[in-house]
C-alpha positions as CSV (number, residue, x, y, z in Angstrom):
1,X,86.5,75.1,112.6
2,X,87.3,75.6,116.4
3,X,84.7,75.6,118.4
4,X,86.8,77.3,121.1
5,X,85.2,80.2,123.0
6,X,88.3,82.4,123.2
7,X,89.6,81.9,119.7
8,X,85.9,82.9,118.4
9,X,85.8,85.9,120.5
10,X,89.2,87.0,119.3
11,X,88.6,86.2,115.9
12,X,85.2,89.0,116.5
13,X,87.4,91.0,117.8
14,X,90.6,91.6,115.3
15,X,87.6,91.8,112.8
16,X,85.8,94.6,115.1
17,X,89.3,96.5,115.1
18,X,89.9,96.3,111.2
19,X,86.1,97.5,110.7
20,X,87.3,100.5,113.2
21,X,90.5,101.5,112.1
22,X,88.8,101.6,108.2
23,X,86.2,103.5,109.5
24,X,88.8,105.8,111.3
25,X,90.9,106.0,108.2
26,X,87.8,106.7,106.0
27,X,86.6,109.3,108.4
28,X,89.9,110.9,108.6
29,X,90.0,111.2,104.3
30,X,86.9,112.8,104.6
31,X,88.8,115.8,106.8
32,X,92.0,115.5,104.6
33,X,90.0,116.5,101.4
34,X,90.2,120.3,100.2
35,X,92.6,121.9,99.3
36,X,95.7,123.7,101.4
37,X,97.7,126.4,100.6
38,X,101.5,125.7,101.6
39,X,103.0,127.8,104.1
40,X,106.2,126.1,104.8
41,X,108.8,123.8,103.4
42,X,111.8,122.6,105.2
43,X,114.4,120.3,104.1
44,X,117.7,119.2,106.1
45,X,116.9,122.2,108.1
46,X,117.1,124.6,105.5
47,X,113.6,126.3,104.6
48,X,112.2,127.5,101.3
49,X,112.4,131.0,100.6
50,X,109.0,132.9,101.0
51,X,109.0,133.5,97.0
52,X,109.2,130.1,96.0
53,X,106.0,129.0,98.0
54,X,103.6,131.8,96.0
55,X,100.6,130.3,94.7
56,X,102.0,126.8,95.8
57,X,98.5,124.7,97.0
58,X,97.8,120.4,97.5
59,X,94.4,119.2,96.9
60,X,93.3,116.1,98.2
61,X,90.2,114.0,97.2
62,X,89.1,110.6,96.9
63,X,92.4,108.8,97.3
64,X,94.5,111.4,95.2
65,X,96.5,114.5,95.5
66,X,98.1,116.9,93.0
67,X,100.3,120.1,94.1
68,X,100.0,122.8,91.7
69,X,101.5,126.1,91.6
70,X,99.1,129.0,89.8
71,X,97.8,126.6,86.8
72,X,100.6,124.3,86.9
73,X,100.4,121.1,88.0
74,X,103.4,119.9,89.7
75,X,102.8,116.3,90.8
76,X,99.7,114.6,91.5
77,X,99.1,111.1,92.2
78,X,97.6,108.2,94.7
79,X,97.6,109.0,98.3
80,X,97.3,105.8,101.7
81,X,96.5,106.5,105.3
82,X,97.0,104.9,108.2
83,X,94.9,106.8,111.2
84,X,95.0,104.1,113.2
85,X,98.9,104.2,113.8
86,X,101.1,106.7,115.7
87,X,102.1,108.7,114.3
88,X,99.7,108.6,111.4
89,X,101.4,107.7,108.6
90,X,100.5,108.6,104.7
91,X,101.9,106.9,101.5
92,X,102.2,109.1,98.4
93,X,103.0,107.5,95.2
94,X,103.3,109.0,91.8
95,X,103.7,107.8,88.2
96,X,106.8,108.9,86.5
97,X,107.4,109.8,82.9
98,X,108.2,105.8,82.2
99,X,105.5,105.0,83.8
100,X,107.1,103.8,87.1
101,X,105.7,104.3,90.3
102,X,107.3,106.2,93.6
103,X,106.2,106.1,96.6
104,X,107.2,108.9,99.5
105,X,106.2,107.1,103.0
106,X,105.4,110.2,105.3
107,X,103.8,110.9,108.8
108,X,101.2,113.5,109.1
109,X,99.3,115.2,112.0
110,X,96.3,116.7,110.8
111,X,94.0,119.6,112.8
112,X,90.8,121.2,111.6
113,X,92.6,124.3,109.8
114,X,96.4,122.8,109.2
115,X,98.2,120.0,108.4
116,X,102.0,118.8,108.6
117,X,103.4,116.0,106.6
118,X,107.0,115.1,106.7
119,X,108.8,112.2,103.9
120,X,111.9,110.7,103.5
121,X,113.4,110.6,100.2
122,X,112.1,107.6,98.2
123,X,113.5,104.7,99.3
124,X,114.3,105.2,102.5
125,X,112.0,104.2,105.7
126,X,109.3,106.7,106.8
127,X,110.1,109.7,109.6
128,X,109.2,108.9,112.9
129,X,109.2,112.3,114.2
130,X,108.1,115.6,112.5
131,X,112.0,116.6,112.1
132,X,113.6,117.9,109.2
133,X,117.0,117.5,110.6
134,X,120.4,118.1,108.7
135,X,121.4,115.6,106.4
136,X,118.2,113.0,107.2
137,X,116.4,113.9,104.0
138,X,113.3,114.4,105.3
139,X,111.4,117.2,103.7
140,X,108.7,118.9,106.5
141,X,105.7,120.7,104.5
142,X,103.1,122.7,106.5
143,X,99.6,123.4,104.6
144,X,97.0,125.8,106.1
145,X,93.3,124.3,104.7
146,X,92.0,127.4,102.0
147,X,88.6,129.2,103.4
């Protein structure tokens, strides 16, 4: 083992910074869970009609999700954040029928009453901006948190 000052100190460090950022990301789950109504849906610029987002709601809780719309679910599955990067990035991954997995790589920005996540089609790299611009795929949903 090295007996070095400076490679001991930053060994305490990095390990003070991954204890942080999981207590940051746990902290930030805890705000995350509950369930949001959806109040806006944007792909490639073009936004869902009004009609189509009726009774349209995300839960989130203990590392899982599930959108439903009235009593149907529509897709639920495993949810990853980072709170610690910039922007804060969240991984959603489902199971399909054949059992596969998929995983959406999204940012999100999160405030007390709303949150705004924005994907890129599956299998391609995560948004770096919350921009559903033409033909970039990226699908930009806005949830208000239900009272």
């Amino acid at each position: 083992m090295n007996g070095n000052p400076l490679f001991v100190l930053s060994g305490v460090s990095m390990l003070l910074a991954a204890q942080l950022g999981q207590e940051n990301t746990t902290a930030e789950n805890k705000k995350l869970e509950g369930t949001w109504n959806v109040i806006s849906v944007v792909r490639n610029q073009n936004e869902l009609p009004a009609e189509r987002l009726k009774d349209l709601q995300a839960s989130f809780r203990d590392g899982r999700f599930a959108f439903k719309q009235g009593d149907r679910t529509l897709t639920e599955g495993s949810l990853r954040i980072d709170s610690v990067r910039r922007p804060r990035t969240i991984d959603l991954t489902t199971t399909d029928a054949d059992g596969k997995q998929q995983t959406t790589l999204a940012i999100y920005e999160l405030t007390e009453n709303q949150l705004k996540i924005c994907g890129a089609p599956r299998g391609h790299e995560r948004p770096s901006e919350f921009e559903a611009t033409d033909d970039s795929g990226h699908t930009l949903t806005t949830f208000q948190r239900l009272k």
